[in-house]
C-alpha positions in Angstrom: -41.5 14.3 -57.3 -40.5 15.4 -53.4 -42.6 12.7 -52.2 -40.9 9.5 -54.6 -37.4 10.9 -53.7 -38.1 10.6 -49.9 -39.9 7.4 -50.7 -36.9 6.3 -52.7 -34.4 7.2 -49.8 -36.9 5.3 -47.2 -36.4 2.2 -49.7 -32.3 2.7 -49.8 -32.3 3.2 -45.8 -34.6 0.6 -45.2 -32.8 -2.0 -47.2 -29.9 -0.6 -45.3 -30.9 -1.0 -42.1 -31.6 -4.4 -43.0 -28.0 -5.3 -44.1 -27.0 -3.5 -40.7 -29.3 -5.4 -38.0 -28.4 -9.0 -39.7 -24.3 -8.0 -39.3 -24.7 -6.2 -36.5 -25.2 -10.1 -35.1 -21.9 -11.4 -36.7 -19.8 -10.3 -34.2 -22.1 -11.6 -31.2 -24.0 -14.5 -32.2 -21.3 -17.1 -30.7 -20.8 -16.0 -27.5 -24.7 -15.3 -27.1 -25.2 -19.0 -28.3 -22.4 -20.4 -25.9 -23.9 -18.2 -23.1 -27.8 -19.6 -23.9 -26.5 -22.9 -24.3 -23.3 -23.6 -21.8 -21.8 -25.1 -25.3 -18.3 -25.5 -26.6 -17.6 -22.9 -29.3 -17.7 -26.2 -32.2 -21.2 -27.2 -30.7 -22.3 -23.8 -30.6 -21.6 -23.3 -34.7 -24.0 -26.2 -35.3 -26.7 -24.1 -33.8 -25.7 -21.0 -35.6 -26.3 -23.3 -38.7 -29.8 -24.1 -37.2 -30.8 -20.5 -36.9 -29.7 -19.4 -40.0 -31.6 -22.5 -41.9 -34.6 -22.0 -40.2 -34.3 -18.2 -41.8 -33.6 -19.3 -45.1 -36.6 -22.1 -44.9 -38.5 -19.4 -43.7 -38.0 -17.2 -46.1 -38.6 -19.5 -48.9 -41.6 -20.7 -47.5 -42.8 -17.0 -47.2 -41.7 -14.7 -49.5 -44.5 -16.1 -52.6 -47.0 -15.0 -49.9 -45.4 -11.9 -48.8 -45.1 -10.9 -52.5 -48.4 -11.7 -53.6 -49.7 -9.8 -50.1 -48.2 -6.9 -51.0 -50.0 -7.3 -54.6 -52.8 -7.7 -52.6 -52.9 -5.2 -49.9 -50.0 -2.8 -51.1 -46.3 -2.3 -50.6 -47.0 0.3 -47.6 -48.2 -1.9 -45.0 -46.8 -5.1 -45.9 -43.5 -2.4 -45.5 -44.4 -0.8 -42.4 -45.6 -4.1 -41.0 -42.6 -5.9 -41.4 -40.3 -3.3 -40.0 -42.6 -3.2 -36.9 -42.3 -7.2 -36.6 -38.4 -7.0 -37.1 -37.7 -4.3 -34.4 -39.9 -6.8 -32.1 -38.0 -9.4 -33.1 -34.7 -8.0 -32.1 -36.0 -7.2 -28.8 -36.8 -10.9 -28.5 -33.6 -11.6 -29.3 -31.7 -9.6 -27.1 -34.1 -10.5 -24.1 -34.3 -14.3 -25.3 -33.4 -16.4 -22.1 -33.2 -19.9 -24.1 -31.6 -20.8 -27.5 -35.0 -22.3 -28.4 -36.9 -18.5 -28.1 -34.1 -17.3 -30.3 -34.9 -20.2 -32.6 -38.6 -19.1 -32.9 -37.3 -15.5 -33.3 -35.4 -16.6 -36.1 -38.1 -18.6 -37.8 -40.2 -15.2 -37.1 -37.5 -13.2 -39.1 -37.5 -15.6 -41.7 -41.5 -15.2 -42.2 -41.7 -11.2 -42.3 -38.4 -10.9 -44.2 -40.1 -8.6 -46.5 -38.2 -5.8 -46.6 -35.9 -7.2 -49.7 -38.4 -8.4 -52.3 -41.4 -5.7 -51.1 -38.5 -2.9 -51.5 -37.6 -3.8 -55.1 -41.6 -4.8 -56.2 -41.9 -0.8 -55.4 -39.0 0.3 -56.7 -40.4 -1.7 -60.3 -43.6 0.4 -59.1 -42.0 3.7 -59.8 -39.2 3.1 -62.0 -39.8 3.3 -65.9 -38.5 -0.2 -67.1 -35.3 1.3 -68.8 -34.2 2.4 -65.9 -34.9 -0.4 -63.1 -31.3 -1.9 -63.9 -29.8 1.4 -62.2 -32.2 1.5 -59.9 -31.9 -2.5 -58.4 -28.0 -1.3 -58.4 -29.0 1.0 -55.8 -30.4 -1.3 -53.2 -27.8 -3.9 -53.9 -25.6 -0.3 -52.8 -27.6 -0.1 -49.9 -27.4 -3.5 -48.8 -22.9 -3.1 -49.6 -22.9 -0.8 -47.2 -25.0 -2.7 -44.6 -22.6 -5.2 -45.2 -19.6 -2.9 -44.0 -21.5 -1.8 -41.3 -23.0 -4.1 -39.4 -20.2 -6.0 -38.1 -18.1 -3.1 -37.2 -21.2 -1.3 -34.9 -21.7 -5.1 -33.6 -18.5 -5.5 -32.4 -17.9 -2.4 -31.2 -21.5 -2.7 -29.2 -20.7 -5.8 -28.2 -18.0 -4.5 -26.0 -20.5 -2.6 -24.0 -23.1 -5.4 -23.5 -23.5 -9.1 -25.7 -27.3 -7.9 -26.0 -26.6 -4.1 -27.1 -26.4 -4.9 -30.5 -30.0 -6.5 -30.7 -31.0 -2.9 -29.0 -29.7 -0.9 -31.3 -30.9 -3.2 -34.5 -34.7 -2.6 -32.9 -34.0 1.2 -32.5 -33.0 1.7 -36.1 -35.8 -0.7 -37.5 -38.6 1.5 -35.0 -36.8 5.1 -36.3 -36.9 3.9 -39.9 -41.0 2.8 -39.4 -41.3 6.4 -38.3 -39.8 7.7 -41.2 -41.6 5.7 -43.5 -45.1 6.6 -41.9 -44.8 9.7 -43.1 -43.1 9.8 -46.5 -44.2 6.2 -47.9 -47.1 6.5 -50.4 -48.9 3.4 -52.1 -48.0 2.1 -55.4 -50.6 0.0 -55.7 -53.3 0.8 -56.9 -57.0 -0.2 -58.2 -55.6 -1.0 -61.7 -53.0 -2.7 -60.5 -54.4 -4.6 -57.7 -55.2 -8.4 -58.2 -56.8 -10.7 -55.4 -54.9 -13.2 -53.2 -55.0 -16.6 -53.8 -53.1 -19.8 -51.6 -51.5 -20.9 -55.0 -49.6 -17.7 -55.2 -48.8 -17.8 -51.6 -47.4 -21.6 -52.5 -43.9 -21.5 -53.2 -43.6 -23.8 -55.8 -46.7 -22.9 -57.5 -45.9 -19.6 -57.6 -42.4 -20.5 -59.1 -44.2 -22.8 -61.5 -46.6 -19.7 -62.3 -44.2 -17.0 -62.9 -42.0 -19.1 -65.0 -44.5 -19.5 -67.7 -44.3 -16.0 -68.3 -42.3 -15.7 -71.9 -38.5 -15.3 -71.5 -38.7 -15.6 -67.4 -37.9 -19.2 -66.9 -34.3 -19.0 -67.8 -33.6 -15.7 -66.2 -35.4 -17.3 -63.0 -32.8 -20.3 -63.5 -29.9 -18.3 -63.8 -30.5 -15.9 -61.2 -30.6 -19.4 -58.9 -27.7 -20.4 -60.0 -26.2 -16.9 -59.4 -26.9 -16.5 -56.1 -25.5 -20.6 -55.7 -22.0 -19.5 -57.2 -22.2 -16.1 -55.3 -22.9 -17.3 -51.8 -18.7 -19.3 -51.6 -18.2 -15.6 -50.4 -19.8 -15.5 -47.2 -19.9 -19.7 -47.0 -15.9 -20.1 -46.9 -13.9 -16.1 -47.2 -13.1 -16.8 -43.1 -11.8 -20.4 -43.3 -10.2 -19.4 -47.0 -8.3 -17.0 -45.6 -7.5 -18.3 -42.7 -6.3 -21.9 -44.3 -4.9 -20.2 -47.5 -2.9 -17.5 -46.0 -2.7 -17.3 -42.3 -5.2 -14.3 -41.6 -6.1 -12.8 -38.5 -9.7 -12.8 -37.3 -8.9 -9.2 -38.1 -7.7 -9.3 -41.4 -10.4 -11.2 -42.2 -12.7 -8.5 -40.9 -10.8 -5.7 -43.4 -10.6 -8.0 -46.3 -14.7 -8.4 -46.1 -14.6 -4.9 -45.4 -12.5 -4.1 -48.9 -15.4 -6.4 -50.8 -18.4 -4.8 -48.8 -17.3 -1.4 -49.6 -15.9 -2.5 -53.8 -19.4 -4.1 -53.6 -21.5 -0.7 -53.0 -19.5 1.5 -54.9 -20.1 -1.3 -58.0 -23.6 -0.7 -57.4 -24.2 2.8 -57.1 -21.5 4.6 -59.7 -21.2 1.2 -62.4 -24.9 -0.9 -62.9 -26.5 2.1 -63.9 -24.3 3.4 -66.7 -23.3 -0.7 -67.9 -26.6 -0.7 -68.6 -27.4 2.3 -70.3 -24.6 1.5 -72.7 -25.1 -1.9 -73.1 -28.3 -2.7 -71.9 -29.8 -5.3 -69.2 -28.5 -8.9 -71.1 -24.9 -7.7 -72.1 -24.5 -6.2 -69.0 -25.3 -9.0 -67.4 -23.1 -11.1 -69.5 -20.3 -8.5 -69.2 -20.9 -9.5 -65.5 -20.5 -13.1 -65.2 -17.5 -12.9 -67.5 -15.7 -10.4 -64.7 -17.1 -13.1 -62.3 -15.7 -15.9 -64.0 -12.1 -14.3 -64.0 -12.2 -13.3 -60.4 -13.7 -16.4 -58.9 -10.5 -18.3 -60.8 -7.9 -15.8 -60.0 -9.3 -15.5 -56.1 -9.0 -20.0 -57.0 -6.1 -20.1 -57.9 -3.6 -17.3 -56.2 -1.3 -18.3 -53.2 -0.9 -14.7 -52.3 -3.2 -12.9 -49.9 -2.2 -9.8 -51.0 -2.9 -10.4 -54.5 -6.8 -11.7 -53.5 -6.8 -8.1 -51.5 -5.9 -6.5 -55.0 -8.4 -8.4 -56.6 -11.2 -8.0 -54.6 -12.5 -4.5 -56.6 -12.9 -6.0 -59.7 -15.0 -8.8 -58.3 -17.3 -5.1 -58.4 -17.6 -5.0 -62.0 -19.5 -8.6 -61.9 -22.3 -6.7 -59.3 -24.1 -6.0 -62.5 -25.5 -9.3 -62.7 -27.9 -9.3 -60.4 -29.6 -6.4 -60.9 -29.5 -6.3 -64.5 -31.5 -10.1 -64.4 -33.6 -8.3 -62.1 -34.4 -5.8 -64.4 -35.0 -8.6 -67.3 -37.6 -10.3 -65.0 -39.6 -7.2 -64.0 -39.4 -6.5 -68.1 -41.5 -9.2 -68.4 -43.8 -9.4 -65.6 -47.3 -7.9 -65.5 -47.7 -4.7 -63.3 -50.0 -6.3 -60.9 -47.6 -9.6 -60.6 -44.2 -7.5 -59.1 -44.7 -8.3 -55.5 -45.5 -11.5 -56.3 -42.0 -12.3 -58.9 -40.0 -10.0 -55.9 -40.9 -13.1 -53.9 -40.5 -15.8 -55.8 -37.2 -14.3 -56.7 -36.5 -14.1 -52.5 -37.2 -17.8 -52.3 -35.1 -18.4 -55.1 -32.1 -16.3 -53.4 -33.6 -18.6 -50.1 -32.8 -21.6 -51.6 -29.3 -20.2 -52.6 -28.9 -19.9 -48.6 -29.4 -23.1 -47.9 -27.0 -25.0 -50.4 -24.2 -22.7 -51.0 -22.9 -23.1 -47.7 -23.3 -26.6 -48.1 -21.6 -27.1 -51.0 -19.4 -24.8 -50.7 -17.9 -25.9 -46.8 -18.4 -29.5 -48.1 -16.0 -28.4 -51.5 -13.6 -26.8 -48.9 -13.4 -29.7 -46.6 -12.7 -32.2 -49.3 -9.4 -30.0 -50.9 -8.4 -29.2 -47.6 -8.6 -32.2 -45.0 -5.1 -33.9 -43.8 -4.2 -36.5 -46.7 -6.2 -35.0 -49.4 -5.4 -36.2 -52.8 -4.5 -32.9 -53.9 -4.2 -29.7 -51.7 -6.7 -26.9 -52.8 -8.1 -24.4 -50.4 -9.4 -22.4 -53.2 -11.2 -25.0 -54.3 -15.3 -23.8 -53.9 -13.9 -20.4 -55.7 -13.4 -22.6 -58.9 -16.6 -24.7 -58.4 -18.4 -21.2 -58.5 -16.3 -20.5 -61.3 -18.1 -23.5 -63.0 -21.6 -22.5 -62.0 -20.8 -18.9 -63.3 -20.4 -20.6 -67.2 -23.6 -22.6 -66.7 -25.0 -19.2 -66.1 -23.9 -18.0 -69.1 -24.8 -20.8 -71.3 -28.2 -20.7 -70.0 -28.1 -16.7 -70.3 -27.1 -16.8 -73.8 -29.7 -20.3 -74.7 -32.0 -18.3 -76.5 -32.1 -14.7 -74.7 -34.2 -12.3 -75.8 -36.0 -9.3 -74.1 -39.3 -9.3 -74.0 -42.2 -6.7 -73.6 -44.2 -6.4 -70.5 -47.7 -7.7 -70.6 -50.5 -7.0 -68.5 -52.3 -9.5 -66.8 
């Protein structure tokens, strides 16, 4: 019992750490671009979309194989290995002397991005199913408080030295691999095991695979279009704001500090007992009902403080995610976790690469000089609209469904 509790916290502090080193970049990524590049600050944003899609392609190239790897081979190494790779790759970074090394150090990052979907495969490892709801709510935690963070040690490194940051990211990832030599055990094991195969490792294959488990397709969908609605958040809150009522560069930093820290607490203190009470599919619908609200007040309010008062309850619709998490690993084989962890990360990939899209793209249309009508909140109601497509296909035919072996 010792052992899984330090194994649990290695998971919490690994997925942590993870949320950290990615903002700890935040602050510094557009001076280190303008620096690399000798690029205006407009030019330099196109290549901070470049690196961040090649992560997202990456990872939904990847995260099939990584998953089914760790099915494979275990969630120990695949773990260990990957925080090894990422505290190399921060080093790159920080040393990179051209934007096209940090490019490949991105693409790198994007391939061995395993931490997420390896964390919660073992977490479904040693988690009784009833209770995986509460148990996905603590990583989602974990990753809140990353969130918060990050960007305030990045920018208060980044006033040392524009590479400090990337130094410090690569110490925490080497400390935490030290850590979790010693306290990680295997999950996998003989009975569990299954071989690995390139159709697995195939992103679309191994979509098409896990969805003809019974029950998983729609959860799969929904989840996807989830993390679509989900993602206006970090696609337009700075430009909102900024547009909408006039913040700072500052009070956009405390305003995505008041969701980062609503956003833990939502995860650790309410998934686990929404759950309990309610179970994973009404939670989940209590969810995207709280979501729906929030994403049309946040729409439609004039008042920046009023979206600050908000902002909490947009904690109560946290649930979702880890409560369709749950669902999946309900009805998932033992041996197949790794490999629906990663399909799941490719599916949250995908969500990376279109929200901002649609989302800046929504923005741009309500917002440009001689728009036919005036609406900077605009992308929070189009989320709005993907959150009730979530619930019709959540409530189309529901149902829980036993675990199976395979």
């Amino acid at each position: 019992m010792a052992q899984k509790n330090l194994a649990l916290t290695f998971i919490l502090i690994t997925v942590t750490l993870d949320a950290i080193g990615i903002g700890l970049m935040f602050p510094v990524m557009p001076d280190l671009i303008e620096n690399l590049t000798g690029l205006s600050l407009g030019q330099a944003a196109l290549w901070g979309g470049i690196l961040s899609a090649s992560f997202a392609v990456m990872q939904f190239l990847c995260g099939p194989a990584v998953g089914a790897l760790s099915d494979r081979y275990g969630r120990r190494p695949i773990l260990l290995i990957s925080l090894f790779v990422m505290g190399l790759d921060y080093l790159v970074m920080a040393a990179a002397p051209t934007i096209w090394l940090l490019l490949v150090a991105r693409v790198i990052s994007g391939i061995t991005a395993a931490t997420y979907s390896t964390a919660t495969a073992f977490i479904a490892d040693i988690t009784p199913p009833e209770d995986r709801g509460r148990r996905f709510g603590l990583i989602g935690a974990g990753f809140g408080v990353g969130f918060v963070l990050g960007p305030l040690i990045g920018g208060g490194l980044a006033t040392i030295d524009l590479h400090a940051p990337f130094y410090a990211a690569a110490v925490l990832a080497f400390a935490n691999l030290a850590f979790g030599y010693f306290v990680l055990p295997e999950t996998v094991t003989d009975a569990t095991r299954r071989p690995f195969t390139l159709p697995r490792a195939n992103p679309l294959r191994a979509l098409q695979a896990a969805s003809r488990l019974p029950g998983i397709r729609r959860t799969l969908a929904c989840y996807l279009v989830l993390s679509v609605a989900m993602g206006v958040y970090a696609a337009i809150w700075s430009f909102f704001g900024q547009q909408a009522f006039g913040w700072s560069a500052t009070m956009v930093g405390v305003s995505l500090a008041v969701y980062g820290i609503s956003f833990a607490a939502g995860q650790a203190l309410l998934v686990g007992p929404l759950i309990r009470r309610f179970g994973e599919h009404k939670a989940a619908l209590i969810g995207m009902g709280v979501n729906i609200v929030t994403l049309v007040a946040i729409g439609l309010t004039s008042a920046g403080w009023l979206v600050l008062i908000i902002t909490p309850f947009t904690a109560l619709g946290g649930v979702v995610t880890p409560a369709l998490q749950s669902i999946a690993s309900r009805a998932t084989p033992a041996n197949a976790q790794g490999e629906l962890q990663g399909v799941m990360s490719s599916l949250n990939a995908i969500a990376m690469i279109t929200a901002p899209l649609i989302m800046t793209n929504t923005f741009a249309a309500f917002t440009v000089p001689g728009a036919a009508i005036y609406a900077p909140g605009a992308p929070f109601l189009l989320a709005a609209v993907l959150m009730v497509i979530c619930v019709m296909l959540h409530v189309a035919g529901t149902r829980e469904v036993a675990p199976k072996s395979a």
